[in-house]
C-alpha positions as CSV (number, residue, x, y, z in Angstrom):
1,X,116.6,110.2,103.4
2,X,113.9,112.7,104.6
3,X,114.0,116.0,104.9
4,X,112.0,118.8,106.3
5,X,112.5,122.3,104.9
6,X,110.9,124.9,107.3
7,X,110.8,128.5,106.2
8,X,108.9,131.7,107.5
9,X,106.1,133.2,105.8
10,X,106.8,134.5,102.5
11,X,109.8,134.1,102.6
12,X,110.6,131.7,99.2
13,X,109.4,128.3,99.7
14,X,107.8,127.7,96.6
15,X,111.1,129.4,94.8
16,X,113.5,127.3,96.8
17,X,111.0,124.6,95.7
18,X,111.1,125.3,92.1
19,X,114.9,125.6,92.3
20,X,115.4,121.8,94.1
21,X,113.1,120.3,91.3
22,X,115.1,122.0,88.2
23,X,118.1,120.9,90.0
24,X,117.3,117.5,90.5
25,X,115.6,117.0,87.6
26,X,118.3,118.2,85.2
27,X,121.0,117.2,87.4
28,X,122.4,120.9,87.5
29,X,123.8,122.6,90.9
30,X,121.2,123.6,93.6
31,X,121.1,126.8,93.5
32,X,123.7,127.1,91.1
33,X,126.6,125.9,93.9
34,X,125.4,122.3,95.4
35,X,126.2,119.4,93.2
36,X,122.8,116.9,93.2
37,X,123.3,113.3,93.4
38,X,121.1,112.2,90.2
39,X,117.6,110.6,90.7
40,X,117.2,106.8,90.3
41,X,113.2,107.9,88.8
42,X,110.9,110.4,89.1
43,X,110.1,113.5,91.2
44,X,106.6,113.7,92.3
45,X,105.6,116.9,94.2
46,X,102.3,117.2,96.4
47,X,101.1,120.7,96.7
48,X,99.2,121.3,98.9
49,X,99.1,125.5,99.1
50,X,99.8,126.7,95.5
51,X,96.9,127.5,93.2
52,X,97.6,125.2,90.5
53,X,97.7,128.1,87.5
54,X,100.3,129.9,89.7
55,X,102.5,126.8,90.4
56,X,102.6,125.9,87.2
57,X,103.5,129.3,85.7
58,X,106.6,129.5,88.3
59,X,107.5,125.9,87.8
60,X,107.1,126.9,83.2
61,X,109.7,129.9,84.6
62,X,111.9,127.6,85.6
63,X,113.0,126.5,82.1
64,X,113.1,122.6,83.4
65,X,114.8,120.9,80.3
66,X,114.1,117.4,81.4
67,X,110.7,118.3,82.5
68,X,109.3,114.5,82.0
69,X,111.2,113.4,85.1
70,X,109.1,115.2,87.5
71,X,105.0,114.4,88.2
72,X,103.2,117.7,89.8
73,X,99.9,117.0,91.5
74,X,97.7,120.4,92.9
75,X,96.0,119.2,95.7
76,X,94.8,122.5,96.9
77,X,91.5,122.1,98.0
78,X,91.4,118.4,97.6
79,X,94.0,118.1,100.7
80,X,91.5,115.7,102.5
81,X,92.1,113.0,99.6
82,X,95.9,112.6,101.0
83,X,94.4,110.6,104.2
84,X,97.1,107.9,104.0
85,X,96.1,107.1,107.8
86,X,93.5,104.8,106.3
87,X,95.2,101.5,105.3
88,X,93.3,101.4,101.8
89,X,94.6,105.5,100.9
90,X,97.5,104.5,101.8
91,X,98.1,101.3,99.7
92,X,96.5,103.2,96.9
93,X,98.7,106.3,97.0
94,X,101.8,103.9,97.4
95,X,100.5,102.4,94.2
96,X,100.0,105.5,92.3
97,X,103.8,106.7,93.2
98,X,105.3,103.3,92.0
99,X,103.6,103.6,89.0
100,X,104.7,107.0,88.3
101,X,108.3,105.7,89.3
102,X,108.8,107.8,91.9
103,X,112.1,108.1,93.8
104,X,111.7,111.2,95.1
105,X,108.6,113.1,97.0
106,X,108.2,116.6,98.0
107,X,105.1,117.5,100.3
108,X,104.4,120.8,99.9
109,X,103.4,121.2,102.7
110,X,102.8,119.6,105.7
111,X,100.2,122.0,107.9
112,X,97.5,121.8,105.2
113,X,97.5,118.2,105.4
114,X,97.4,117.9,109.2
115,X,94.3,120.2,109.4
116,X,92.4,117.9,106.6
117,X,93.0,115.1,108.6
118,X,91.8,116.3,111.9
119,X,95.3,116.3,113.6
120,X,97.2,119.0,115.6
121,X,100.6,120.0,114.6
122,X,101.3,120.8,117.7
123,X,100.6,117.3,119.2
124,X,103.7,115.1,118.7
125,X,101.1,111.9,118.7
126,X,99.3,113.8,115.7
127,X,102.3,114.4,113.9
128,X,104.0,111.1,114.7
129,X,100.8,109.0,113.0
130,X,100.9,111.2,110.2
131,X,104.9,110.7,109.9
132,X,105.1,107.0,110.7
133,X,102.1,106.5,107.6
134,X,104.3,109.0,105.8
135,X,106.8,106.9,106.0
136,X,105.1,103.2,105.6
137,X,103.7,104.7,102.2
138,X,107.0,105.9,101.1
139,X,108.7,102.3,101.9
140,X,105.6,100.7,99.6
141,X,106.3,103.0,96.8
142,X,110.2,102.1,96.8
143,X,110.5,106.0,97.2
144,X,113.5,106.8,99.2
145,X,114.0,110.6,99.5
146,X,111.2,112.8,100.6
147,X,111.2,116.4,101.4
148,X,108.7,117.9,103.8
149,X,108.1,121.6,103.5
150,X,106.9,123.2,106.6
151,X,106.0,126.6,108.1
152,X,108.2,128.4,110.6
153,X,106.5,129.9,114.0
154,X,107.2,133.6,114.0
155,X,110.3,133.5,115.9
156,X,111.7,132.2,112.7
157,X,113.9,129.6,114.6
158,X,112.7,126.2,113.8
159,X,109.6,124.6,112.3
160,X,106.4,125.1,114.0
161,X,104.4,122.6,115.8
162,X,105.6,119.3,117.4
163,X,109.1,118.7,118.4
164,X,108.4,115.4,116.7
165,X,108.5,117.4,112.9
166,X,112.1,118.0,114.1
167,X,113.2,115.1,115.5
168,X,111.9,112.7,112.6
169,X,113.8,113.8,109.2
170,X,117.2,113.1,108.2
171,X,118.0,116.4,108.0
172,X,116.6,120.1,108.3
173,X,116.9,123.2,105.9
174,X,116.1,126.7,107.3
175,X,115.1,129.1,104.9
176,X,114.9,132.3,106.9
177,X,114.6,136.4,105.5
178,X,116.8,139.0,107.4
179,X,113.6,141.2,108.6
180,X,110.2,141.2,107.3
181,X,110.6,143.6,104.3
182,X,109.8,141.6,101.3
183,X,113.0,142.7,99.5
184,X,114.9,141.2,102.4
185,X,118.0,139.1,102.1
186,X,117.3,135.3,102.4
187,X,119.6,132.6,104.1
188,X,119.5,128.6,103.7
189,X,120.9,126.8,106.4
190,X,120.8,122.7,106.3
């Protein structure tokens, strides 16, 4: 199914990230306790924050033994080329994913995107076109789990924006930190 993983503001997105795509790539417990159900084909990740040296560097840190099961794009800076609310990006990004095999999709992350496009996360019509093309493209590239990775408001209870990030995935995991001290204990909730 979909999910949307929402976590505050340096808190460990990219490491929780990194630690789902080892996982599902080589089959071995989430974060060394959750058994993964294995992959029918590829991981492809869309990053959309990361400078691409960096994320590659943490994702080489990783150790990822079966590293050919998993597609990383950088689309830092190139955010603007995701516009899958025109029909013809769409069909062409559904093509690419098929091609790659792609089971699974992580969008990391979602704000970026919006902005690109012109839309307001805030503004559950925004999100909901984004969402509903999200989805349209996922069903045309036979992909059929997708994480979402969002950003947290700074109460640090729930995804920011629209009610209508919430209300759309499967399920939700909360990564939150204890206080703002970098060295602060972190807690996953799903």
């Amino acid at each position: 199914g979909n999910i949307v993983i929402a976590a505050q503001f340096k808190a460990g997105k990219t490491t929780l990230r990194d630690n789902l795509i080892r996982s599902l790539c080589d089959e071995t417990p989430f974060l060394g306790r959750y058994a993964v159900t294995p992959m029918p084909g590829r991981l492809v990740i869309l990053d959309c924050e990361m400078p691409a040296r960096t994320a590659r560097r943490w994702l080489n840190a990783q150790m990822i033994a079966s590293a050919e099961r998993f597609e990383y794009l950088n689309l830092r800076g190139a955010t603007a080329s995701f516009n899958i609310l025109v029909p013809e990006v769409l069909a062409t990004w559904a093509k690419m994913l098929a091609e790659a095999s792609a089971s699974t999709l992580i969008l990391d992350c979602i704000g970026p995107v919006l902005a690109a496009l012109g839309l307001d996360e805030n503004k559950a019509s925004d999100v909901g076109r984004f969402l509903a093309a999200f989805e349209q493209m996922l069903a045309q590239a036979g992909i059929s789990e997708s994480f979402v990775i969002h950003h947290m408001g700074h109460d640090a209870e729930r995804s920011r924006g629209a009610s209508r990030l919430r209300d759309w995935p499967d399920a939700e995991w909360r990564l939150v930190r204890q206080d703002d001290s970098p060295a602060s204990p972190r807690y996953l909730s799903a």
